[in-house]
N, C-alpha and C positions, 0 to 999 in steps of 0.2 A: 546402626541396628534400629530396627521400629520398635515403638514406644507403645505396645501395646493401648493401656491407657488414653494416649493423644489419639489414637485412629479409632478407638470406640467412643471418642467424645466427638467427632467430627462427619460431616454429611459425607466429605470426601477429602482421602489423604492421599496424596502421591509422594513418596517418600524416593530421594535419591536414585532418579530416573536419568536414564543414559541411553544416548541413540548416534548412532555415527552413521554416516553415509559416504562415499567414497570421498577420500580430501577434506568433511567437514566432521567437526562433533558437534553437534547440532542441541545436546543437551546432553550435561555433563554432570552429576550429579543434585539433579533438578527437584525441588518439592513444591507441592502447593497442598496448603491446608483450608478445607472450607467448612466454617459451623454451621449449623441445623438453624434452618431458618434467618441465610446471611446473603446479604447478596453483594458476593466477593471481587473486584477487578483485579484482569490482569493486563499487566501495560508492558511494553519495551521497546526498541525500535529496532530497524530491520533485521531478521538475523537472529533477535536475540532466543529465541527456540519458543516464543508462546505457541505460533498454530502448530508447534511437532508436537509438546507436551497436547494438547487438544486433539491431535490427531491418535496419540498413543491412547489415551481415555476413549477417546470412538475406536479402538480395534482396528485404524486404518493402518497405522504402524505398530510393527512392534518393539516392546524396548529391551535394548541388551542388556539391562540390569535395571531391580528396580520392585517396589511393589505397588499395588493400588489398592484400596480399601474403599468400599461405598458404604454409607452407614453402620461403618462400626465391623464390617466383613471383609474379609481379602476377597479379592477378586483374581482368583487364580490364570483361567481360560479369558483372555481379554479380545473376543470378536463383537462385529456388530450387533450379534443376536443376543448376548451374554451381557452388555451392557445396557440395552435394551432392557431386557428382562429381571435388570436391575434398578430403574425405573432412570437412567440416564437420557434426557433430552438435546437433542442439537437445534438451534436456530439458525441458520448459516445466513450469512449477508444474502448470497443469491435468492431469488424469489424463484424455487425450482418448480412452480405451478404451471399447468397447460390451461391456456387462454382459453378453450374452447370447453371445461369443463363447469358446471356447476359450483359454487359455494360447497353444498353437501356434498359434491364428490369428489370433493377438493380435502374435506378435511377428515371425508371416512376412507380416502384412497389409500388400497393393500389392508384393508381392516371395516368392508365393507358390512352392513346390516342384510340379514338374508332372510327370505318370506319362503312360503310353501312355493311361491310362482317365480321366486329369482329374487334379484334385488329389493330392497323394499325402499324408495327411493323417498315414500312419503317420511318413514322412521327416523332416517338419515336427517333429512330438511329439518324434521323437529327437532330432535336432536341436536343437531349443527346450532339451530339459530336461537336454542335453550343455553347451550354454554359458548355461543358469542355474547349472549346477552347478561349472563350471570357469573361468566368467573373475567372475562375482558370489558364487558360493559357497552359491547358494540352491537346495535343491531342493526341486523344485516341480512336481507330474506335470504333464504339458502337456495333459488333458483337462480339467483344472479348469476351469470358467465365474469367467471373469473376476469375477464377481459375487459369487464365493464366496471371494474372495481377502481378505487385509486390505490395510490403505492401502498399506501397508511392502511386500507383496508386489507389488502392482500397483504402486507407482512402480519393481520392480524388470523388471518385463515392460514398463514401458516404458522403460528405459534398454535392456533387451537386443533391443527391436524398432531401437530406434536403429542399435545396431552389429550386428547379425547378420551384416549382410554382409562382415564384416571390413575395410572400407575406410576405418571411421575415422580420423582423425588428429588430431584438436581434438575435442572435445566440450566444449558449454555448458551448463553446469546451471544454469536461470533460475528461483532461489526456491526448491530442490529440498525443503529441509525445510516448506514452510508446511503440509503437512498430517499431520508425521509426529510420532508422540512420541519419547521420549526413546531409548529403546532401539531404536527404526525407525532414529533419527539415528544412531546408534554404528555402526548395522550398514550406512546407505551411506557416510559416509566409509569404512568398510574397504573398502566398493566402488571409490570414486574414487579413493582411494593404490593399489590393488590395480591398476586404468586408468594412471595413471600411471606404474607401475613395470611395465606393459606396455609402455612408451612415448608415450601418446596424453597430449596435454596438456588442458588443464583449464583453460576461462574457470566461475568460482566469484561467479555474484552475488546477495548476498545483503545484509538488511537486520541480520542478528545478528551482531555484532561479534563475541562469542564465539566465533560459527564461523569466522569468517573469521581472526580471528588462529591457533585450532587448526587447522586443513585446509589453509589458504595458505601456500605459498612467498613468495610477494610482495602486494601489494594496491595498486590503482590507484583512487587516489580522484577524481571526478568534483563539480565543482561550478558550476553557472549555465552549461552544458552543453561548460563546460572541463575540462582533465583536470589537476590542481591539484597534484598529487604522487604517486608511485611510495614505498613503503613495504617494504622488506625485512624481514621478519617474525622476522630475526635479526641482522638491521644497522641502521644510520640509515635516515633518510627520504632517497631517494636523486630528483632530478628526473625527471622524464616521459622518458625515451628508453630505449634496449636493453637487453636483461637483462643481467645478469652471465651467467657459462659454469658457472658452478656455483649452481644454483639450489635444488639439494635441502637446504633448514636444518632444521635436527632444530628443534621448536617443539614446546610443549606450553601449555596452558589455563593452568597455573599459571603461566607468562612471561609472559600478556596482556595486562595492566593499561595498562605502560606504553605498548605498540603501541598498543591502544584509545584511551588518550590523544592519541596524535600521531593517528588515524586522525580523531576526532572533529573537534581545532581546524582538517582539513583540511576537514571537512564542511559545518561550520560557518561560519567563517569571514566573521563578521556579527555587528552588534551590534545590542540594542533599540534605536529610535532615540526622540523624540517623537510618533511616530505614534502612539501609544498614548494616551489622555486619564489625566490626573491625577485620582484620586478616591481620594476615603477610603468604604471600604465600612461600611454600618454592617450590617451583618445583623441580623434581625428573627427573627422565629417560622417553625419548618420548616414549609413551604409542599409540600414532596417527601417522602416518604421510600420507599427501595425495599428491601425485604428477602427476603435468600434468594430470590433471584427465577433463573430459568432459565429455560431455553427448550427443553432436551432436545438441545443438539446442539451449539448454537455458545459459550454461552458460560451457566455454572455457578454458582449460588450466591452473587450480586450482591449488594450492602449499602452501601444510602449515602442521606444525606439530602441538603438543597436547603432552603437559607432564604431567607426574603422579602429582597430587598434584596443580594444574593449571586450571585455570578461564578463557576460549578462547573465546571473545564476537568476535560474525560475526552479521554485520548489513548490511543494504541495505534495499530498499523501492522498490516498486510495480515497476516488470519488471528490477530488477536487478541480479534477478538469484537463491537469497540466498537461496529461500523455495524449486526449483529443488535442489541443490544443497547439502541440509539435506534429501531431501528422496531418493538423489542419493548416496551417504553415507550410507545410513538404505536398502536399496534393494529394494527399491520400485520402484526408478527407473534405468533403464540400463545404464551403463557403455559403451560409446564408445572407451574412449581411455583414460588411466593414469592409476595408481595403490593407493592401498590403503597397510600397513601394519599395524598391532596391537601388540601389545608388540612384538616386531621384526618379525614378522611370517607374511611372504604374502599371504591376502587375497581377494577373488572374491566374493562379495555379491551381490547373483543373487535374495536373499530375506530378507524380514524382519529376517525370522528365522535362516537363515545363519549368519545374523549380531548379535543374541544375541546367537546363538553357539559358536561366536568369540569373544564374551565380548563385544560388543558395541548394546546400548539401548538407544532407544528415545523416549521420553515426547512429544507428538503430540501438532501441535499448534490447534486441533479440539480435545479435550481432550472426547468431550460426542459421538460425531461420530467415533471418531479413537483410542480412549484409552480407553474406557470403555462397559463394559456390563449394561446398563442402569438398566435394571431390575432383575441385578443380585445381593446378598449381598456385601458389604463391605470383608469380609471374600473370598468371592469367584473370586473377582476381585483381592484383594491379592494376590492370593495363585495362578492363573492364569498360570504365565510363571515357578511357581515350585512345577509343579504336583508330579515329580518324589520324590521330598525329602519329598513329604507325603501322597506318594502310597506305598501300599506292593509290593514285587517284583511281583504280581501277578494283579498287577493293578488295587486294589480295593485301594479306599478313605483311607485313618484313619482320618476320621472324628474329633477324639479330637486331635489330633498332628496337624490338618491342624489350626482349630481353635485354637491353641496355637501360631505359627507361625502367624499368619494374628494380632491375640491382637497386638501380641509383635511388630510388625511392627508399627500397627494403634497409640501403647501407645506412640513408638519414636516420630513417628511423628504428636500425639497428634491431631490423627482424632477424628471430634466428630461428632454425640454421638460416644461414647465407643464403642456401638454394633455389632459387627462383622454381624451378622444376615440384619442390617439398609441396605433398598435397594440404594445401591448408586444415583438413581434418586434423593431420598430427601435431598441430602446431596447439602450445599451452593458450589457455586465454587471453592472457595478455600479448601475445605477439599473436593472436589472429585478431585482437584490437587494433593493433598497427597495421595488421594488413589493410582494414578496411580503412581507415587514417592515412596511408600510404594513395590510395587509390583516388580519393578526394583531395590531397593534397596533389596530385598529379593534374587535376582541372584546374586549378589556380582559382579558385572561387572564391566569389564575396565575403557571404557569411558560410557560416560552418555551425549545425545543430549539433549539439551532443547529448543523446539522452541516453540516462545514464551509462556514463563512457568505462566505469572500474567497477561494473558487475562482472562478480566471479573472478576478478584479475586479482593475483598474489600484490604484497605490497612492493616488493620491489618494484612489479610492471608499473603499480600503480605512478609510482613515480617519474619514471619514465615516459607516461601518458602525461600525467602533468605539466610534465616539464616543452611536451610537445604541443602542448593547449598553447602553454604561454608562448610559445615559437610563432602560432598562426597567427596569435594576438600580433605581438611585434611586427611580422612581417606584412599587419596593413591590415588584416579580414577583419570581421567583426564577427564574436565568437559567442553562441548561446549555449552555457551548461545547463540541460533539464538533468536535477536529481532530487533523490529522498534520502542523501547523506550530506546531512547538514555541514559536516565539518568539511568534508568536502566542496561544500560551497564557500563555506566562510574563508577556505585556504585557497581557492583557485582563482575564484572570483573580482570582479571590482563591485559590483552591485547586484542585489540581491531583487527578485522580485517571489511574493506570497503570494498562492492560490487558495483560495477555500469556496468549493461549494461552483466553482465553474468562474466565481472573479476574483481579479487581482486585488488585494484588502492591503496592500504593503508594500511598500519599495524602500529599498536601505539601502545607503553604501557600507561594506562588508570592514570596510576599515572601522576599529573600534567597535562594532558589534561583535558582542560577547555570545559566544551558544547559548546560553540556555537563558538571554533574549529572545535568540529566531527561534527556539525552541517554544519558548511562549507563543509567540507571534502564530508557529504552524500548527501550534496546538488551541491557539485562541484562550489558552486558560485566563484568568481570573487576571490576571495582570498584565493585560494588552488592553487598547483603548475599547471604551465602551463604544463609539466610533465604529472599530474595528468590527466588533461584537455587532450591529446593526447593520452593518456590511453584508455580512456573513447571513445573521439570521433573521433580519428584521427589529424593526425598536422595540418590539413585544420580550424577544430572548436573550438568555445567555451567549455569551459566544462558543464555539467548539474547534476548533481544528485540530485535525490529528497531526504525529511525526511517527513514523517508520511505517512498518506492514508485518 
């Protein structure tokens, strides 16, 4: 039942919110409370329902049960416009601005200034470059072309497109640093306390623990699409309900450590179980090796090898490079500068198909858009990348030798149904996981990429996929798991390697490393090397890496 009292002392209350979507419950009796003038994080890792509750607050979903309050008011009717006009701001990670526009028509766009002759484009400029200059502290002429801005600038013409119109009262920053460096980051927290100590409160969600114990008053952690514990960033861990009346705690980076701790085992909150298979890895002769390798843009200077018989986990979360970094590996995407070789032979993979001519294949983390023929058989997605071993030299089909091939594949790996003929569409997640597993183990290939290989896959599959990782390992390949489920790494794995920011900050063997070490580690919080932390951001900052999405 709402607490009357708690939602008229709070900027905004979301009380016992619930949203299912086919197969998931996405949020299940969910709350978040934020005070009047607080600037509140919310953190979880993948899954655990923060962008749904954010999305139900924006009017993009709705929820099947549940109330919201903004300032002390139910919010009955919850669309875009009705939140809006409840002074509700969104900052989204994307930087949704057209290159070819103005500063001022960038931040008065769909809420233009208008003269007796049409636009008034002079108003706007002033305007615009009066509160960059007075409530963000940035000036910035307002004839600039968006395009000629840096990232730091243009995430700040879009925070001041958001409030121009002075009606804000909440504003949500969703990810606000993933594209900014170190000294971009310094200068919008001065923005968002600077927000703050206007009044306007502050939902803060973010995957850097770092940030979130420096910038937040409180933090609300979310897990398995529950709201799992409320975190006073200068007190104990206090449960899910109202804020306190004094919420402004003086907090600093160097107090971190132990907040990130308690913030983690709430994230966390799960143990490895047997799902994993028992094996002793024996590794063999490097089968990988990638050096100095880059791509010009997302991710820098890359160094690691890959041995025959070997479980290589590479992790990293949103804007740390990892997912360029496996399609720049496979030839998807271009190579600037480093080298790749494969069982000793240097090679240039200018495409996917150059990479599985050289022995390396990979497992798409978009398995129905990138790895499969939807509406094609079981049998024919099989048989896909080894037409030649069951065409005539004349390049007609053999029909029963292909269909022998594809069984024998489907039986290993215990695709169901049986039916070679079954259109891969019908088949559950997990067995159209094996299909495309089936198809690449039918090349006999070197290495074998897995990005993330148990999205969307029930746990049983999950198991079953596991158990076929450790099968490639054994049988000689050299095997790279790319994920952003940690436990998953630390149970599949032999070694671990950490992305942040586009480089590799960390390599562990998985034996003996505890979760909510990597968990540190991907999150960069307060108790990972300061090292690490200069890695990542330079000797000037803090460190930050996120874990989930």
């Amino acid at each position: 039942m709402t607490n009357t009292a708690d939602t008229k002392a709070n900027a905004l209350s979301m009380h016992n919110i619930s949203k299912a979507f086919p197969g998931v419950q996405a949020l299940d009796s969910a709350s978040l409370a934020v005070a009047p003038q607080e600037i509140h994080g919310l953190v979880g890792e993948n899954g655990a329902g923060k962008s749904t509750i954010i999305k139900v607050l924006a009017g993009i979903y709705q929820a099947d049960r549940g109330s919201v309050w903004v300032d002390g008011a139910p919010l009955d009717q919850i669309t875009p416009e009705t939140v809006h006009e409840r002074g509700v701001r969104f900052i989204h990670q994307e930087l949704s601005l057209v290159p070819h526009f103005s500063v001022a028509e960038s931040v008065f766009m769909a809420q233009e200034k208008r003269g007796m002759l049409g636009l008034d484009t002079r108003k706007m400029r002033r305007l615009s470059e009066a509160f960059l200059a007075e409530t963000l502290g940035a000036e910035i002429d307002g004839r600039t072309l968006i395009r000629d801005l840096t990232v730091a600038q243009r995430k700040l013409v879009q925070i001041a497109r958001a409030l121009i119109d002075g009606q804000a009262r909440l504003v949500v920053f969703d990810e606000p640093t993933a594209v900014l460096g170190a000294t971009d980051i310094n200068t919008l927290f001065g923005n968002i306390r600077r927000l703050r100590d206007t009044g306007i409160s502050i939902v803060y969600v973010s995957h850097y623990l770092s940030e979130i114990t420096e910038i937040c008053d409180r933090v609300t952690v979310f897990r398995n699409g529950e709201d799992v514990g409320t975190i006073d960033l200068g007190g104990a861990t206090a449960p899910p309900g109202p804020a306190p009346s004094d919420t402004d705690s003086a907090w600093s980076a160097a107090n971190g450590a132990p907040r990130q701790g308690e913030i983690i085992k709430l994230m966390v909150g799960r143990e490895i179980t047997d799902m994993y298979p028992d094996r002793k890895p024996e590794a063999g002769e490097t089968v990988l090796e990638v050096s100095g390798l880059s791509d010009g843009s997302r991710f820098s200077d890359v160094n690691f090898s890959v041995r025959t018989g070997e479980i290589l986990g590479l992790t990293g979360i949103i804007g740390s490079g990892r997912e360029a970094l496996v399609d720049t590996i496979y030839g998807i995407r271009r190579t600037r500068r480093g080298s790749l070789t494969i069982d000793g032979a240097p090679v240039k993979l200018r495409s996917p198909a150059q990479a599985v001519r050289s022995g390396l294949v990979l497992v798409p983390r978009d398995r129905r858009n990138d790895g499969l023929v939807l509406d094609m058989s079981v049998g024919d997605n099989v048989n896909m990348a080894t037409l030649d071993k069951v065409s005539s030299k004349l390049g007609w089909l053999m029909r029963a030798q292909a269909r022998r091939q594809s069984d024998e594949f489907a039986e290993q790996l215990d695709v169901r149904p049986r039916r070679s003929a079954t259109i891969v569409r019908f088949l559950s997640g997990g067995n159209q996981q094996k299909v495309v597993l089936a198809r690449w183990l039918a090349t006999e290939s070197k290495v074998f990429v897995l990005d993330q290989p148990t999205t969307g896959v029930d746990v049983g599959a999950r198991s079953e996929i596991y158990a076929l990782i450790a099968q490639l390992a054994t049988g000689g390949a050299g095997v790279i798991v790319s994920s952003n489920d940690l436990t998953e790494i630390l149970g599949i794995c032999d070694r671990v390697l950490v992305m942040v920011r586009g480089r590799i900050v960390a390599e562990r063997p998985t034996s003996g490393l505890a979760l909510d070490e990597l968990v540190a580690l991907t999150t960069s919080s307060a108790a990972a090397t300061a090292d690490q932390g200069a890695a990542i951001y330079g000797p000037e900052h803090r460190g930050g890496l996120e874990v989930g999405a």
